[in-house]
N, C-alpha and C positions, 0 to 999 in steps of 0.2 A: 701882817701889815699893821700898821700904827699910825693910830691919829693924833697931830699934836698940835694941827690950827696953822702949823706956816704951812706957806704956799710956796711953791716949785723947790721941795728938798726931796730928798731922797727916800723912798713911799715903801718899801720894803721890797720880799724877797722870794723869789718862786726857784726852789734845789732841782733840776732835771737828774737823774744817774747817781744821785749819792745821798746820805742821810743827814740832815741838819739836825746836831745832838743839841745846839747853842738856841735855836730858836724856836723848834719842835717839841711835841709830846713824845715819849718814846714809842709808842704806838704805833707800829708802822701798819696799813694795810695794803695790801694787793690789790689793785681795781684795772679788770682787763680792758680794754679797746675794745669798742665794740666796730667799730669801722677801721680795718688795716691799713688802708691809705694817708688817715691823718689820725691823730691823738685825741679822739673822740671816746669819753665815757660817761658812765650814768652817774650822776650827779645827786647822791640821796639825802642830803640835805647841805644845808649854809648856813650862814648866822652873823651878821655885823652890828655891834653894839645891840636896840631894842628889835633888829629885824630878824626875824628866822622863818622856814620856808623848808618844808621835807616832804613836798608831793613829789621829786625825785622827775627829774627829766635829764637830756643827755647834754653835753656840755662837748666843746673841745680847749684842747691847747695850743698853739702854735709854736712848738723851742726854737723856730728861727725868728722869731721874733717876740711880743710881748701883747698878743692877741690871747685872751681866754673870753669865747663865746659861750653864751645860754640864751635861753628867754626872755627877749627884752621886756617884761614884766617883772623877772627877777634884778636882770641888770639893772633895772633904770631904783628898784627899790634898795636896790647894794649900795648905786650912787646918791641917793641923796640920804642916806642912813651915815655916809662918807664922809657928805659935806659936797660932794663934788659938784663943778659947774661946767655946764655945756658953754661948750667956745666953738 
């Protein structure tokens, strides 16, 4: 994802099932589920612009939709690191 200051463009890009060579590192790791009913895994660090954060807790993802949950202590520092604004 990339930040460039306009508002309602298009925000970037999350690959479910295949490898993005064009926007990725080639580095691919494995990171298992730890709950089988939804896309739930351990989260061992993040990092947007001056923010970063590697006490590691569990996250999920949603692929039917455009939902990825954590810690809203980490979320809410992701957003305003972002720019983003509560509406």
């Amino acid at each position: 994802l990339s930040l460039s200051g306009e508002e309602n463009v298009y925000g970037g890009r999350i690959t479910y099932g295949g490898l993005d060579i064009e926007n990725c590192e080639p580095h691919v790791v494995y990171e298992p589920v730890t709950e089988p009913f939804y896309w739930q895994f351990k989260m061992k660090k993040v990092s947007i612009g001056t923010f970063s954060s590697s006490i590691g807790w569990l996250a999920a993802s949603d692929t039917s939709g455009n939902l990825i949950a954590g810690p809203s202590a980490i979320a809410s520092a992701i957003a305003i690191e972002a720019g983003a604004k509560v509406s």
